[in-house]
C-alpha positions, 0 to 999 in steps of 0.5 A, a space after each residue: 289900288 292907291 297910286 304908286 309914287 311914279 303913277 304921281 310924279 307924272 314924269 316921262 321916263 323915256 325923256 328923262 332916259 334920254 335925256 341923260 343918254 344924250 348928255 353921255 353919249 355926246 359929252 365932249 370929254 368922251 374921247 379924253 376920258 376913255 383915255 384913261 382906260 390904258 391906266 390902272 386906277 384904285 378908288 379909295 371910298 368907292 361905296 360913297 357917294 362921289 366915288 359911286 358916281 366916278 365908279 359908275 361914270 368910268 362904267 358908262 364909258 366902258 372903262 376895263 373892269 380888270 383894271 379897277 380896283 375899289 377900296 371902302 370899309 363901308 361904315 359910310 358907303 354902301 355896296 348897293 351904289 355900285 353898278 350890280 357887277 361891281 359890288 362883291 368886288 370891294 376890298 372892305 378893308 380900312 385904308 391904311 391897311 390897304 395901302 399898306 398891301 394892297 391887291 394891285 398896284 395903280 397907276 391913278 389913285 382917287 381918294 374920296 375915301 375917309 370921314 367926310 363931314 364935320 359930324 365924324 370928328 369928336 376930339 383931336 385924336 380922330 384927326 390924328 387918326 386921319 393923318 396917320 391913315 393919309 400919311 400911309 397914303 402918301 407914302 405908298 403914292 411916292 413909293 410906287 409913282 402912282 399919280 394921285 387925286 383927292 377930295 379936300 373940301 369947301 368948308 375951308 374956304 372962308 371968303 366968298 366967292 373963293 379962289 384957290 390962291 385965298 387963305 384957308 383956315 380950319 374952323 372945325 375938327 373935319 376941315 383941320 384934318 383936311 387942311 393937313 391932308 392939303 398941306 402934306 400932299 403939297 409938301 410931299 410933290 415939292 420935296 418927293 415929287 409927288 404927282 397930286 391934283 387937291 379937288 376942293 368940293 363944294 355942295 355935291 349932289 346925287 342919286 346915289 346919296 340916301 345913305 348918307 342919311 342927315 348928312 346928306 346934300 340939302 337938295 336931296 334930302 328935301 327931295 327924298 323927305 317929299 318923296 317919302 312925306 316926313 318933315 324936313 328941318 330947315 334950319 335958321 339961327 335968330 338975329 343971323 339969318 332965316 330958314 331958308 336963306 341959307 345959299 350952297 353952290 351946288 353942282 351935280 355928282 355926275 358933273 364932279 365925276 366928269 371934272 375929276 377924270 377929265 383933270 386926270 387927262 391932263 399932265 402931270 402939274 409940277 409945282 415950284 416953290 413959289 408956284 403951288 397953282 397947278 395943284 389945286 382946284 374948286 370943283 362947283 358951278 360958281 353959282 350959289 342957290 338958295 334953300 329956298 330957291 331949291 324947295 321951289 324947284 321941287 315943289 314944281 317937279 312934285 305933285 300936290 300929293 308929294 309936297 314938301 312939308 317943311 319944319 322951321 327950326 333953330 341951327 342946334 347948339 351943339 353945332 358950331 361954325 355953322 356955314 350959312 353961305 358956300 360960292 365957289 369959283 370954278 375959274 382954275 377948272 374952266 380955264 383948263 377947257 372943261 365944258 360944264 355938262 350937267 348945270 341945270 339943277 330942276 332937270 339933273 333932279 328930275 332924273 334922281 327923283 325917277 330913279 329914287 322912286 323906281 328903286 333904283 333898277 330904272 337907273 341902274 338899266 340906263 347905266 348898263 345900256 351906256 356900258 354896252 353902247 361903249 363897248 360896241 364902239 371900241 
């Protein structure tokens, strides 16, 4: 009988669990965060990969379940991302009709929803498409003084390393539709009072990303190409930079989940006319990884048999605006006495290389096993 992929991987399941149970049960944010289990929160794009994570973080700390709602179309989420008792309970409706009558009326609305990167957009209309789905949003957020807080992006960032008082400007279809949902959010808390916190995500990775196929974070999907021995494409452009140069500031799904619902404890910002700062933050470690710095990582975690095979080409043509380097300063973030849990990227992928190579049940036994330490501790 040839050898299974965990038989190869040779990793300690029970330090690996540990490990994580440790992080959790310890996080010092655990009190502030189960705060939030008095309130009533919608995660809109909950099947997708971040809203997965804070789906599932909320599960670890034993956050209500009647108090949940969960809203996905599911043309780029996936049930499957969801703790098992979760997952006959998405409203797959698209999200304007959502919000137009909604099945509950939250008190927080997270928006990780939506199309999320540049391939998604074609033409015009699908950002104004995006804009009349968001302006609904909106709407239904002043309407009903729910507390809001959404997913912006990084691309928009042109300087490195960037901080949120930095010029941004839209150099794809994607981040034009996102800069206009930043900036009608920001309209909507000066003039209708709005309470809204802008999270500008940098490179997010995580164990519940498979689905996002090609669009998926470069960390994983090397990981998942060796696990699975096909080629990965690493791109490079000529006279610009080399396969592999490439850097992203990286940071890991469940550490993302921790920054949101922890910025979520805090008050309520209120913007001035001329003081916007309370409303936005960059959401990554500051700490920009090579491509190639992340191959080696893995080729470290993985046997001889499950090495990556790398396949050098050309960025394709049709992609423009490609973006070589991503560098984020989280000091907005930092500032506020968040405390980073999740910053070691080789161990944060020796948990999701045993979690994709178990099928899933072994992580999703450890989230269970969470769930029910917090609700013998209430």
């Amino acid at each position: 009988m040839s050898p299974t992929k965990l038989d190869l991987l040779n990793l300690q399941a029970e330090d690996i669990r540990n490990w994580y149970v440790d992080k959790t049960l310890k996080d010092p944010h655990r009190q502030e965060i189960q705060s939030l289990n008095t309130q009533r929160i919608c995660v809109m794009g909950g099947c997708g990969q971040v809203g997965s994570h804070l789906i599932t973080k909320l599960f670890e700390y034993g956050y209500p379940l009647d108090h949940l709602t969960i809203n996905d179309d599911l043309r780029l989420g996936k049930r499957d991302n969801l703790p098992a008792i979760l997952r006959d309970r998405v409203d797959t409706r698209c999200h304007r009709e959502y919000a137009f009558q909604p099945n509950a009326q939250p008190d927080i609305l997270i928006f990780v929803g939506g199309r999320s990167s540049v391939p998604h957009f074609h033409d015009l209309s699908e950002v104004l498409d995006e804009v009349a789905i968001w302006k609904t949003i909106l709407e239904w957020c002043v309407a009903e003084n729910i507390r809001l807080i959404f997913a912006s992006t990084s691309s928009l960032c042109k300087k490195r390393p960037s901080l949120e008082d930095q010029r941004v400007w839209p150099a794809s279809l994607y981040e034009a539709a996102k800069l206009m949902m930043e900036d009608m959010a920001i309209q909507q808390a000066l003039c209708n009072n709005l309470s809204v916190q802008i999270c500008r995500f940098f490179s997010v990775y995580g164990v519940t990303e498979q689905h996002k196929g090609k669009y998926g974070n470069l960390y994983t999907q090397v990981l998942w190409h060796a696990l699975e021995q096909t080629p990965f494409k690493l791109w490079g452009r000529t006279g610009q930079f080399k396969p592999g140069e490439q850097t992203r500031d990286t940071i890991f799904a469940a550490e993302v989940s921790r920054a949101l619902l922890y910025l979520l404890t805090l008050p309520h910002p209120r913007p001035q006319i001329d003081n916007i700062s309370e409303l936005v933050f960059n959401i990554g470690q500051g700490k920009p990884t090579s491509i190639h710095a992340m191959i080696q990582q893995i080729e470290v975690l993985l046997p001889p048999e499950l090495q990556p095979i790398i396949v050098e080409a050309e960025v394709p043509k049709d992609i423009q605006n490609y973006v070589v380097h991503t560098w984020g300063n989280p000091h907005k973030l930092l500032g506020t006495d968040f405390q980073p849990l999740f910053t070691d990227h080789p161990e944060n992928l020796k948990f999701i290389a045993y979690a994709l190579s178990s099928n899933m049940d072994w992580y999703w036994s450890v989230v269970e096993y969470l769930r029910h330490q917090a609700l013998i501790n209430v």
